[in-house]
N, C-alpha and C positions, 0 to 999 in steps of 0.2 A: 504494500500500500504506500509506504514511504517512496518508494520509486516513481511511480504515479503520481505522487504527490508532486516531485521534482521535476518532473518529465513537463507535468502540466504550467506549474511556474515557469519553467522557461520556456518552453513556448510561448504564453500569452506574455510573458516582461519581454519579447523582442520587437514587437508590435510596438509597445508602449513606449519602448526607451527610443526606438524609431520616427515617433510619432511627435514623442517630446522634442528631439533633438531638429527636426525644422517648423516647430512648432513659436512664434515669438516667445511664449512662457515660458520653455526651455526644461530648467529642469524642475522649477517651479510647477510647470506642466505634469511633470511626471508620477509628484509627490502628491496630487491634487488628486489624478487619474487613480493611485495604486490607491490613496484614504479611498475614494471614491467606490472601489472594489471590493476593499475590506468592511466598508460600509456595508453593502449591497450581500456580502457573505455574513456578515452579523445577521441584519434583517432576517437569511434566508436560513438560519440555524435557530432562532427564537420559536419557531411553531415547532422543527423539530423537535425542542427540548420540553419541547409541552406537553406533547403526546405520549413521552415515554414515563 
């Protein structure tokens, strides 16, 4: 599971740091994008943690 884990992070951080890097924000950009993830993966574990 840990591999998957990592596997998956770095695919989606090459998009991001891509994204940031001609993005004016820069890396401001990037730090915005990654809260913005981790946001959106909180949210998405609160009902799971309900249920069980």
């Amino acid at each position: 599971m840990y591999t998957n884990t990592t596997r998956l992070g770095a695919v989606a951080s090459g998009p991001i740091i891509a994204l940031g890097s001609i993005s004016p924000l820069g890396y401001h950009g990037i730090f915005a994008t990654c809260a913005g993830l981790t946001l959106v993966a909180a949210v998405m574990l609160v009902p799971n943690g309900r249920k069980s």
